[in-house]
C-alpha positions, 0 to 999 in steps of 0.5 A: 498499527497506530492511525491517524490520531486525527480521523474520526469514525464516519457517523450517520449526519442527523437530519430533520424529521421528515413532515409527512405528506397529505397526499399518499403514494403508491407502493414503492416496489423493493428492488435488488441490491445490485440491480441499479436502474435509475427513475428520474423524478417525474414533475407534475405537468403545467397547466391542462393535459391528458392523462393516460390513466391506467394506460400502457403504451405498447413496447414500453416493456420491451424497451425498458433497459434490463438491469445489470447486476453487479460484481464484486470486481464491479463493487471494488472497482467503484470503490476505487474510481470514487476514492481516486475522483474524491481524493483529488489533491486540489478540488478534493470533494468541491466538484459539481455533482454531474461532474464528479460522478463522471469522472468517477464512470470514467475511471470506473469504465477504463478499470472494468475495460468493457466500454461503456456499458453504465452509466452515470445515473447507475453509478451514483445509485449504485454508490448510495446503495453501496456506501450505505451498506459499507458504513453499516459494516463500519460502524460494527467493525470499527465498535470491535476494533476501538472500544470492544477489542479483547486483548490478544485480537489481530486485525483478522480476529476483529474482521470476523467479528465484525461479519458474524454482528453484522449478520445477527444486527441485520438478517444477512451477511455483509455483502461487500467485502472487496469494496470495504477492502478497498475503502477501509484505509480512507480516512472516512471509513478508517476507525480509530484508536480507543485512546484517541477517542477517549482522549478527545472530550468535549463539555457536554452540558452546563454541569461541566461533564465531560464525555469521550468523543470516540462515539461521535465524530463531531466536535461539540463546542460552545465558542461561547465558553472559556476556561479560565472563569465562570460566565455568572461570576464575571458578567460582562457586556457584550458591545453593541452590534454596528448598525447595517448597510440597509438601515445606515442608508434609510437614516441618512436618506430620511436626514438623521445620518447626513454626513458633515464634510469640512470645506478645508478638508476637501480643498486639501485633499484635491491639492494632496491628489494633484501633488501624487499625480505629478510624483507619479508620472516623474517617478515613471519617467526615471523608470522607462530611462533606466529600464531602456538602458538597462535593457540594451546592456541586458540583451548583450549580456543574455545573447554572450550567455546564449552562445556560451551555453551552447557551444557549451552544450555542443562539446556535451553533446559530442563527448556524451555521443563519443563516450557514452557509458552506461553503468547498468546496476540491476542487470537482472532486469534490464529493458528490452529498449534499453539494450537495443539502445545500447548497441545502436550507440555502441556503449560499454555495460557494466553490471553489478550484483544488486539484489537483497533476496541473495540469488544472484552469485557464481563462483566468480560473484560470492554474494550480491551487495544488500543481502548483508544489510537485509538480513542484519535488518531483518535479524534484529526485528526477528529476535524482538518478536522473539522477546515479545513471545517469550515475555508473553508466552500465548502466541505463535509469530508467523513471520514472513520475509521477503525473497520471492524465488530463493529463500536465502535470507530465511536461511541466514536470519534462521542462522542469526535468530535460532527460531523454533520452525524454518520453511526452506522453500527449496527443501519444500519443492524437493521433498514435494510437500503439499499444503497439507503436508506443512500444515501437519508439520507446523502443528506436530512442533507446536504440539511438542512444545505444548507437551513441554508446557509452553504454548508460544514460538516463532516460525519463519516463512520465505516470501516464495514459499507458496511458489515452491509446493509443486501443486501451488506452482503446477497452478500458478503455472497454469494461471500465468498462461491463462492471464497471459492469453485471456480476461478472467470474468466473473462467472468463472469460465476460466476455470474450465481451462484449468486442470481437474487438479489445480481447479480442486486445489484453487476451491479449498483455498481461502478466498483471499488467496484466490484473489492474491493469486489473480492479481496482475503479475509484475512487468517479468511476468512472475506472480506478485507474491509479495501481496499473497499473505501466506502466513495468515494462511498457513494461521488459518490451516494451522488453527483448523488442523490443531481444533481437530487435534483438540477434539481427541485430546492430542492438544490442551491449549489455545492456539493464537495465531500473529502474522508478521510481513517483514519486507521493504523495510529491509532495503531502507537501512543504513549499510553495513560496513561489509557492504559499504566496503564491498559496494565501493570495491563493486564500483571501483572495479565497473569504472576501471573495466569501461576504462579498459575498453571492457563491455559485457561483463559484470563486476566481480570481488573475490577473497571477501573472508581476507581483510579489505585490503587484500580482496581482488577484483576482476569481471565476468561475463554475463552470459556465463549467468544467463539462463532461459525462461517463460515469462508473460506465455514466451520465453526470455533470457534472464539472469539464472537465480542461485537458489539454496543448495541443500547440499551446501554448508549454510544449509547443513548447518542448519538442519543439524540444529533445527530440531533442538531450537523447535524444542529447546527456544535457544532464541537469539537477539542480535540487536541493530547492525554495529558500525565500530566494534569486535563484530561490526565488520563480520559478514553474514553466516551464509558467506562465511559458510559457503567460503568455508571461514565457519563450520 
């Protein structure tokens, strides 16, 4: 992705060389990196005082506080108390020191929720030793990531480069991994592009030289200079600077700048001051006679207004009490509050089917509206990745797309596109396929290409996926009742909770993971998978799998891995027409339910393979939808998702195809989404198939 063409990478402000002191100091004794325990300065005392020289006051050793070692969780959770303190939209970064720094304990404080067991002095001290080190990284990271990129590196190629020059420039390994993370977007750390820097030069010596300013982030400029001539063909004369305030005021004082005031001249502007005084206070008086006037007219105005404005709000007010209809749209995750609102006021529910991920159907409910215009959306992104990879031919796109229980828009954009692997989640938990056991598959068809001599491919990936492989979900299940009942620390005492297996399947996984795992589940309690990047994993495994594969000749080439999230983008789009007729059908059908005194149902179009005009329309009940499951450790009716059915049309069709689109490349670009056009009132494949319109 393209940034901000106007960030600079952060560079070191260059200092004054320190004067050496006269007088020596004693050695400083080295501490910890993360032991943060601050000193205050002492002052040489005034005057004449005893020194206790070479003495030690007993218990000072005792009562010295212990210095707590930070986390990584500590580290990130700084890193975002300070971007959220200096980030502030209307001080920014102008607050005072003490201030600042107490803002930033005190968001650090409510992030960690462990009272206040720091302080300010441990904090700031532990920022400097911090950020010290995380723009030691940066300038690593953002040399490989600006001018020392190699083509064909992703963001994760120039993360480990950046690790292992760390590691030889400095002795150690780079430490602070979560806080970069969390720092690396700010417009302070952010790199920026090789052709931005190269683009932004500065004259840089009397010569007229130009040099690339990607290498500083300060701007040399002589304000002095200008482009049009040269300063010693046109000499010009700068004029002369007026004398100052001081030296005005001693020249006058010794009688070389007096003052000449003329007679007539004062005598005028003493007339002038009496004439605009008088004007003044008859201008005043016209205006006190029209604001009283005024004013009369203006309160009986504003008090009719008054009571117009609330008998109008009355008859609202008894007509919202009376007829008050609450059209629930995503009946899925309707509030708790909310429904109990609804039955004190006696309202009339409608729901619709809203959901692009496409599990929400019946018999009676087809298809919920926005999973036709998702995966047109989704489609079309598809098939261009499709067209680099073939135009290109070195790499292979992971491509993940969103639905986090079902991986219906996986199928149908498989459907529209021809890819060379689909994962179909449901497929996955059914065979009970492990990690291992996708990863071996995703490496046998890529090393059938490369004996086809191709080494370049698309593969598909539900958001879910992760979800499906029973031992991932045998995990998450336990994690979900862990996080519901208890804090995780970090020395991973929560991890005896867990059982032998899914502790042996939380190590092996990478880091990353891991921490996506244990983020805060969403307000339904399910795991955010959204933010588990399963395609860089499936990468990394693949990667390992195939180096081994290479190691006894059954792979030739050199395996590049491109991770693709395609997810919200999808629910921004302009709707299709099958979906802007069925929406309007949708809402056609929910008014003329309440109408009829109707509550509790969902409105349902039936017929969708005939034209518009011939489509029905009617409701269903929401309970025939219900279902019963253990969300946040309790157990909560839901909406039921419809998940894929491998016995189903859209499935089948797909299975009959897939291993000659792995080995044959029969991409399909469709294009954006038409409006006008043979094609532009076609539903989705999926539907089609399910109504029995396609074979």
């Amino acid at each position: 992705m393209m940034r901000g063409a106007w960030n600079f990478p952060p560079q070191p402000i260059p200092t004054p060389p320190v004067q050496p002191q006269p007088i020596p100091t004693p050695p400083v004794q080295s501490e910890p990196e993360d032991d943060v325990e601050i000193v205050p300065e002492t002052q040489p005392p005034k005057g004449k005082g005893k020194r206790n020289k070479g003495k030690q006051v007993a218990g000072d050793e005792a009562s010295k506080p212990k210095a707590i070692k930070w986390s990584p969780i500590e580290e990130e959770a700084l890193a975002k108390a300070f971007i959220g303190t200096s980030d502030n939209p209307v001080k920014g970064n102008n607050q005072p020191g003490d201030g600042f720094w107490s803002k930033v304990l005190t968001k650090f404080l409510a992030m960690m929720d462990q009272g206040p067991y720091r302080d300010i002095d441990s904090v700031s001290s532990k920022w400097r030793k911090l950020n010290t080190t995380v723009n030691r990284f940066c300038a690593e990271y953002n040399k490989l990531y600006t001018s020392d990129r190699r083509s064909g590196w992703n963001d994760e190629d120039v993360f480990k480069m950046a690790l292992e020059k760390y590691k030889q420039n400095h002795g150690s390994n780079f430490p602070h991994v979560r806080a970069w993370m969390v720092l690396k977007d700010d417009p302070k750390w952010s790199p920026i592009p090789n052709e931005v820097a190269m683009a932004k030069r500065q004259k840089t010596s009397e010569t007229g030289s130009l040099s690339a300013g990607g290498s500083d982030a300060r701007c040399h400029i002589n304000l002095n200079d200008d482009a049009d001539y040269d300063e010693d063909e046109y000499n010009v004369r700068e004029p002369d600077r007026p004398p100052g305030r001081d030296k005005t005021k001693k020249e006058r004082a010794k009688g070389k700048g007096k003052e000449t005031v003329d007679p007539n001249m004062v005598e005028f502007m003493e007339h002038l001051k009496v004439y605009n005084d008088i004007s003044a206070q008859k201008s005043k008086t016209k205006e006190r006679a029209v604001e009283e006037k005024s004013r009369a007219s203006d309160e009986k105005l504003k008090e009719k207004v008054r009571l117009s404005n609330e008998k109008i709000r009355i008859s609202d007010e008894k007509i919202r009490l009376k007829e008050w209809e609450i059209m629930m749209i995503n009946v899925e995750n309707e509030p708790e509050p909310r429904r109990s609102m609804s039955k004190k006021l006696k309202t009339r529910v409608i729901g619709c089917p809203k959901t692009i991920d496409g599990d929400l159907k019946c018999k009676e409910v087809p298809t919920s509206f926005g999973f036709d215009t998702a995966c047109k959306i989704y489609a079309e992104q598809i098939g261009n990745v499709m067209v680099d990879a073939r135009s290109t031919g070195k790499y292979y796109h992971f491509v993940r797309l969103m639905g986090r229980a079902a991986s219906h828009i996986t199928l149908e954009c498989a459907l529209q596109t021809h890819p060379n692997i689909t994962l179909i989640g449901e497929e996955v938990a059914s065979k009970k396929l492990t990690l291992k056991d996708v990863t071996d598959y995703i490496a046998d068809v890529i090393c059938k290409c490369a004996d086809r001599g191709y080494n370049y491919g698309v593969i598909l990936i539900p958001e879910g996926l992760i979800d499906f492989i029973p031992e991932v979900q045998q995990l998450i299940a336990e994690l979900n009742e862990i996080l519901a009942r208890e804090t995780v620390d970090d020395n991973g005492l929560w991890k005896q909770k867990l059982t032998p297996q899914s502790l042996q399947l939380f190590e092996i996984l990478p880091y990353a993971i891991q921490d996506q795992l244990m983020l805060e589940r969403d307000p339904h309690g399910n795991v955010q998978v959204a933010k588990i990047e399963t395609e860089k994993m499936l990468i990394q495994m693949v990667e390992s799998e195939l180096e081994k594969r290479k190691q006894v000749g059954q792979y030739t080439y050199q395996f590049k891995g491109q991770s693709h999230f395609f997810g919200y983008e999808g629910r921004c789009g302009l709707p299709s027409n099958f979906d802007s007729s069925y929406c309007y059908a949708l809402g056609y059908c929910a008014g003329a339910l309440l109408e009829s005194g109707k509550s509790g149902l969902i409105s349902s179009v039936g017929n969708l393979a005939a034209p518009v005009e011939e489509w029905t329309v009617g409701g269903t009940a929401l309970t025939s939808l219900m279902d019963v499951e253990r969300r946040h450790g309790k157990f909560k009716p839901v909406i039921k998702k419809a998940m894929v059915e491998l016995d189903g049309a859209p499935f089948k069709k797909f299975a009959s195809k897939r291993e000659e689109w792995a080995l044959q490349n029969r991409y399909i670009s469709p294009g954006p989404i038409q409006f006008v056009g043979v094609e532009a009132d076609r539903a989705n494949h999926t539907l089609l198939l399910e109504l029995g319109v396609e074979a």
